[in-house]
C-alpha positions as CSV (number, residue, x, y, z in Angstrom):
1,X,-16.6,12.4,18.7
2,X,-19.6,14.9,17.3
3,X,-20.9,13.9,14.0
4,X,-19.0,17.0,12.4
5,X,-15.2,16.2,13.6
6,X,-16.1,12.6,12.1
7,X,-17.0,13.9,8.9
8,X,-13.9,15.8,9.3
9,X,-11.8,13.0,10.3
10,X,-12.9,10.5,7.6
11,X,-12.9,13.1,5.2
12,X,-8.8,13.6,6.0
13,X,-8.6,9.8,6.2
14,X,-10.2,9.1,2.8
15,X,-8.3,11.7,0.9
16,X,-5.3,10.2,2.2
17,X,-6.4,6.7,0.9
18,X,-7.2,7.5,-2.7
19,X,-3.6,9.5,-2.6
20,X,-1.5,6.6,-1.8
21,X,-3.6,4.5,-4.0
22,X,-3.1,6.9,-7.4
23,X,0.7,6.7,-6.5
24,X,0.7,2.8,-6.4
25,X,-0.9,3.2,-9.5
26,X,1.8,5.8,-10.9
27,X,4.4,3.6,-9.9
28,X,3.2,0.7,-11.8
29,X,2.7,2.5,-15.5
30,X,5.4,3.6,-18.0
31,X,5.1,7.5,-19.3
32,X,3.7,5.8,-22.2
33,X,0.5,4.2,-20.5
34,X,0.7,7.0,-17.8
35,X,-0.1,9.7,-20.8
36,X,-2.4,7.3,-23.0
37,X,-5.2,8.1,-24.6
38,X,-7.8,6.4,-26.3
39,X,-9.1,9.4,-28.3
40,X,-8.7,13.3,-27.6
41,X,-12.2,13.0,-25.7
42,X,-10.7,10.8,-23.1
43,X,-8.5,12.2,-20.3
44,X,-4.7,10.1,-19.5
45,X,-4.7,9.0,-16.3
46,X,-1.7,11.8,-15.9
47,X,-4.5,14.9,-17.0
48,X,-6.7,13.4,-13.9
49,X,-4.0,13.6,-11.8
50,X,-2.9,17.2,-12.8
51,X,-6.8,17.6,-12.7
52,X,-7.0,16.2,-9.4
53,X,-4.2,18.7,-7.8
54,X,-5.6,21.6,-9.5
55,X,-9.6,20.8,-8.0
56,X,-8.0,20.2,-4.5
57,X,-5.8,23.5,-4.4
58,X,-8.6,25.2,-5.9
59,X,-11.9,23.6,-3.7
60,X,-9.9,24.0,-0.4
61,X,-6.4,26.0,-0.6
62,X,-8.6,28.7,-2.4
63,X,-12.1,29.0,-1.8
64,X,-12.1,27.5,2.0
65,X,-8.4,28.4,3.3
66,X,-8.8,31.9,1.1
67,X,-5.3,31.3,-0.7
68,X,-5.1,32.8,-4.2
69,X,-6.5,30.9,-6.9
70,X,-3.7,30.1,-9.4
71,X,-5.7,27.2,-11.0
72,X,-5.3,26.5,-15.2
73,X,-8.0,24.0,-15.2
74,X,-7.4,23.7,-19.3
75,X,-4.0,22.8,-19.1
76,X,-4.7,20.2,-16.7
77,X,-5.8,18.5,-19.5
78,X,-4.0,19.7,-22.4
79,X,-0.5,18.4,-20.4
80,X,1.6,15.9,-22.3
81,X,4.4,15.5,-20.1
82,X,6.8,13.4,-18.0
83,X,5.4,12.0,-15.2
84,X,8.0,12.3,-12.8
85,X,6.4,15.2,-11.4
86,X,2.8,14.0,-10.6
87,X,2.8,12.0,-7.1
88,X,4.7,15.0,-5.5
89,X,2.3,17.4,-6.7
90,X,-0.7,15.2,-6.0
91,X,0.8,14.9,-2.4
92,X,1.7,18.3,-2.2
93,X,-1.8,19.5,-3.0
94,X,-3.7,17.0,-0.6
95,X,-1.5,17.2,2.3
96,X,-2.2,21.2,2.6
97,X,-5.7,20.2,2.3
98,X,-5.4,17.9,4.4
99,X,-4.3,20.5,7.0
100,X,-6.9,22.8,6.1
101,X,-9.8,20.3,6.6
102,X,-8.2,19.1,10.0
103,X,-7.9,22.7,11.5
104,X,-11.7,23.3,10.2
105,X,-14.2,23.9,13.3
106,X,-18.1,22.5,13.5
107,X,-19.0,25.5,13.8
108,X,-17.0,27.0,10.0
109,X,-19.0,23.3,8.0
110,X,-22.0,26.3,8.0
111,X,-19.9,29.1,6.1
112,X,-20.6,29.9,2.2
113,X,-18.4,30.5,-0.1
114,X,-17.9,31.2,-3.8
115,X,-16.0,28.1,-5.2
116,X,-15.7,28.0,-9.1
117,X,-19.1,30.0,-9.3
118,X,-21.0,28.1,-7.3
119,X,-22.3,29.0,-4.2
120,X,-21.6,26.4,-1.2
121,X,-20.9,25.7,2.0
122,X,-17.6,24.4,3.7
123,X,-18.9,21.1,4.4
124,X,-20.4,20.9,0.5
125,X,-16.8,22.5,-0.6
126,X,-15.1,19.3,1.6
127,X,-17.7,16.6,0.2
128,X,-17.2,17.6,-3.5
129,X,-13.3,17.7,-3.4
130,X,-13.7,14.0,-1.6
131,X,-16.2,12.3,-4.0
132,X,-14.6,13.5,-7.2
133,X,-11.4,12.7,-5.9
134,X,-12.9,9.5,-5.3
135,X,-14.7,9.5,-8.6
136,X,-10.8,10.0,-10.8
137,X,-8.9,7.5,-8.3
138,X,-11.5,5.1,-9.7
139,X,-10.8,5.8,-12.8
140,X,-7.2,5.5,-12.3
141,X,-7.5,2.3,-10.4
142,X,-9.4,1.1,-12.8
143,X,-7.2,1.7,-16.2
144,X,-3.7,0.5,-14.0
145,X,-5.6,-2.7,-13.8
146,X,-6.5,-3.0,-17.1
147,X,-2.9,-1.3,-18.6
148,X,-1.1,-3.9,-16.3
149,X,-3.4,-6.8,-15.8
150,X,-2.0,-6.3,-12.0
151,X,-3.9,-6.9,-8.7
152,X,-3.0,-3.8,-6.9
153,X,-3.5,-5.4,-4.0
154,X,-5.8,-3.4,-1.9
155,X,-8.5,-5.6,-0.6
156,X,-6.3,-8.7,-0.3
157,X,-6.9,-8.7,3.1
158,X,-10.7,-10.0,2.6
159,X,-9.9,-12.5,0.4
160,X,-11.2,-15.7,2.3
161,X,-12.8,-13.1,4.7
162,X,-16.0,-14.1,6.5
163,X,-16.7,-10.6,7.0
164,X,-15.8,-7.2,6.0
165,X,-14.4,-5.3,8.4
166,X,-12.7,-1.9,8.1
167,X,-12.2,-0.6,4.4
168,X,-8.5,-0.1,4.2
C-alpha cells in the first residue's frame, strides 16, 4: 500500500473509532449531563458533537466533495436540546465523509482549496477534520468518565498486556 492510500485508510479507520467511541459515551449520559455546563465559556459535550458534525460536513462534504456549505457554526454551540438526535447526525456526517476520503486519489491529497478561509490542501483539509475530531472525542471521553465514574472500556484489552499491540 503507497504511503498516501494509508493515510487515507487510517484516516477512514480513525474517524470511525472516535465515532463509535462519542456514541458509547452518548449512551451512558442523561440529557442533563449530556447538555451540562460548567459556565457559558465551556461547551456541553452535546455543542461538541453538534460542533463536530458541522466541522466534518463542512471540512469534507463542502470544501473537498464541493457540496454546498449549509454550516451554522454559532448554533452549534448555542443548542440546548434533546439529545436524541446527536449519534445519528454524528454518524450521518462522518459516514459521507467517510466515503468522500475513501474515493480520494494520491494524486487529488495535492489539490487546494478554500476551507473556512483558509487556504489548504486535501490532505491538510483530511488531517485537520481527523485531529480535531480527535481533539473533542477527548474531551468527550474524558467528561463521560468523570460525569459517570465509568470505565468505558476501550483499552481493557491491555490491561495485564506485556505489550501494546494494535490501538483499538
Amino acid at each position: 500500500m503507497r504511503n498516501e492510500e494509508a493515510f487515507l485508510s487510517y484516516s477512514v479507520e480513525k474517524l470511525g473509532q472516535y465515532t463509535d467511541r462519542i456514541s458509547v459515551c452518548v449512551d451512558k449520559l442523561t440529557p442533563e449531563q449530556l447538555w451540562a455546563r460548567g459556565s457559558e465559556n465551556e461547551n456541553a459535550m452535546g455543542n461538541l458533537v453538534l460542533h463536530l458534525a458541522g466541522n466534518v460536513r463542512q471540512w469534507i462534504g463542502h470544501g473537498i466533495a464541493g457540496r454546498e456549505n449549509v454550516r451554522d457554526r454559532d448554533s452549534e454551540f448555542a443548542a440546548r436540546r434533546d439529545g436524541g438526535e446527536l449519534r445519528p447526525l454524528l454518524r450521518n456526517a462522518v459516514n459521507e465523509a467517510i466515503a468522500v476520503i475513501a474515493a480520494l486519489t494520491p494524486e487529488r491529497l495535492a489539490e487546494t482549496k478554500n476551507v473556512q478561509g483558509y487556504d489548504v490542501t486535501v490532505l491538510q483539509a483530511v488531517y485537520h477534520v481527523v485531529e480535531h475530531f480527535s481533539h473533542h472525542a477527548g474531551q468527550i471521553l474524558f467528561a463521560t468518565k468523570m460525569l459517570t465514574a465509568d470505565d468505558l472500556g476501550f483499552h481493557r484489552h491491555l490491561h495485564g498486556a506485556k505489550h501494546g499491540g494494535q490501538t483499538p
